[in-house]
PLY file of the C-alpha trace (Angstrom):
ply
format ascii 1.0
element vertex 118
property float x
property float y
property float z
element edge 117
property int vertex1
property int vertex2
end_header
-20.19 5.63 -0.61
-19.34 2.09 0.95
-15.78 1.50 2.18
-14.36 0.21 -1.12
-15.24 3.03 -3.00
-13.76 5.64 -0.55
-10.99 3.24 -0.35
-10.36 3.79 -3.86
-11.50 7.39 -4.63
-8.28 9.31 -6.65
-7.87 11.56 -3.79
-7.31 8.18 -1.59
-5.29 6.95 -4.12
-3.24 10.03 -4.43
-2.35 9.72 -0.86
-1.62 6.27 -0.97
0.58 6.74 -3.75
2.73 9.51 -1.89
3.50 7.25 0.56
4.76 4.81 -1.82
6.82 7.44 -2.93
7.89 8.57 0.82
8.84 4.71 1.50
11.04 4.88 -1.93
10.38 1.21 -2.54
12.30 -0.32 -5.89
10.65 -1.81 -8.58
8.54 -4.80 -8.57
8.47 -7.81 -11.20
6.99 -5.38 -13.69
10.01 -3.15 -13.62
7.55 -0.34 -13.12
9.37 2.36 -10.46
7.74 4.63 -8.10
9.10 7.60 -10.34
7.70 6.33 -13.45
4.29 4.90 -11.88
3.97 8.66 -10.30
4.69 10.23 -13.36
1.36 8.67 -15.05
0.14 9.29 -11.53
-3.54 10.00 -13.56
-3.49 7.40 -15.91
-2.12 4.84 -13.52
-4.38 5.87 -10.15
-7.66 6.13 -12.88
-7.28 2.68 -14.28
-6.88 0.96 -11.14
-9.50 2.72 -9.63
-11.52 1.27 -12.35
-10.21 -2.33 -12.62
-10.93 -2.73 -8.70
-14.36 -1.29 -9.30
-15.22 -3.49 -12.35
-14.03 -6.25 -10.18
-11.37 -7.01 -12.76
-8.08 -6.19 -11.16
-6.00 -8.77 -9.82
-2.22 -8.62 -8.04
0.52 -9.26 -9.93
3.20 -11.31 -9.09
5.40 -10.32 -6.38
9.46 -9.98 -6.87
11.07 -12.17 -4.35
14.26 -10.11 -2.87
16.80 -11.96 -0.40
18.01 -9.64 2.32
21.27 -10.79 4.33
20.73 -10.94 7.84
23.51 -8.90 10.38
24.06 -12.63 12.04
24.12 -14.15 8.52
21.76 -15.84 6.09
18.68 -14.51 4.18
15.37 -12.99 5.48
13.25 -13.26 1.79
11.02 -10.78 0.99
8.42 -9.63 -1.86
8.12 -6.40 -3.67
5.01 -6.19 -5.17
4.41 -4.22 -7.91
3.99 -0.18 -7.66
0.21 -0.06 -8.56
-0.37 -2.99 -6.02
1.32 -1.26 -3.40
-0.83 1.59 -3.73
-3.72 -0.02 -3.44
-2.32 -1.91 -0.39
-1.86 1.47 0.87
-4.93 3.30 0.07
-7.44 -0.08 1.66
-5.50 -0.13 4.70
-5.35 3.82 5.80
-9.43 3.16 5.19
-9.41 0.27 7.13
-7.65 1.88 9.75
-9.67 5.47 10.11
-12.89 2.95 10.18
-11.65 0.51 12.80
-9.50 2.54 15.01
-12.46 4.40 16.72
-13.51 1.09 17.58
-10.65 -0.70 19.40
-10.07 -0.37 23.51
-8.31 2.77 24.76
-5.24 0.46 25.54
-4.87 -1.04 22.61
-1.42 -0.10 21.45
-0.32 -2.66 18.80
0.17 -1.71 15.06
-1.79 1.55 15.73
-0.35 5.06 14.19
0.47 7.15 16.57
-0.06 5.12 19.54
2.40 3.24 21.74
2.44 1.60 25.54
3.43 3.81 28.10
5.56 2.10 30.51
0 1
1 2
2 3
3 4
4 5
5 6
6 7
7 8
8 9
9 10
10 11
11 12
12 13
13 14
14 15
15 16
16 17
17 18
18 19
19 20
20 21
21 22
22 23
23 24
24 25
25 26
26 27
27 28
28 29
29 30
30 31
31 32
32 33
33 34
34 35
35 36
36 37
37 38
38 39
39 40
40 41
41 42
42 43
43 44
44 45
45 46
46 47
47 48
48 49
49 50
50 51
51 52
52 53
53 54
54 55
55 56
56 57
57 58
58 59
59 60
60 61
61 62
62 63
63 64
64 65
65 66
66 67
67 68
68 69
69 70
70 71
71 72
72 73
73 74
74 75
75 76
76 77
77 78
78 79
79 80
80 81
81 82
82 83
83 84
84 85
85 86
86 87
87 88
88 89
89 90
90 91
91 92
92 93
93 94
94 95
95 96
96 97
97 98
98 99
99 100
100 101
101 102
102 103
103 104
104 105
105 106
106 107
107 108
108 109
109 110
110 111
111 112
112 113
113 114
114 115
115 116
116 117
């Protein structure tokens, strides 16, 4: 199988979507919570696996949040929607297992598990 499809097998998807649930995001624009997404975990993780397939899925709109900031003002943010964020998820622990055998010994940044020594 090529990248996307592994990417977007149910058991990648099932993983993705527990750590959706482990982040305990809220709702995006849809209204759609983790709870209820992982409830239709089947239904939900099956269709999407087939609308990224077919080529038809799209992201939805993303909920813009405003956060206050300790020093005061906003920082904004989006929330995208549940099924979006799995996906998110599921294409960048891929990504990640592919690439990460790849990079320099001493490259620290953004990697799991991996930080500079001083």
């Amino acid at each position: 199988m090529g990248m996307l499809e592994d990417s977007v097998s149910l058991p990648a998807l099932r993983a993705a979507l527990e750590v959706a649930v482990r982040n305990r995001g809220g709702p995006g624009p849809d209204g759609v919570t983790v709870a209820a997404f992982a409830a239709r975990a089947e239904v939900e993780l099956d269709a999407l696996r087939s609308e990224v397939l077919s080529g038809a899925w799209r992201p939805r709109p993303a909920r813009r949040v405003l956060l206050p900031k300790p020093g005061g003002g906003y920082r904004p943010i989006a929330i995208c929607c549940v099924r979006d964020r799995v996906l998110q998820h599921s294409l960048a622990s891929e990504l990640s297992a592919r690439l990460d055998c790849g990079l320099h010994r001493f490259a620290f940044a953004w990697r799991r598990g991996r930080a500079a020594r001083e």
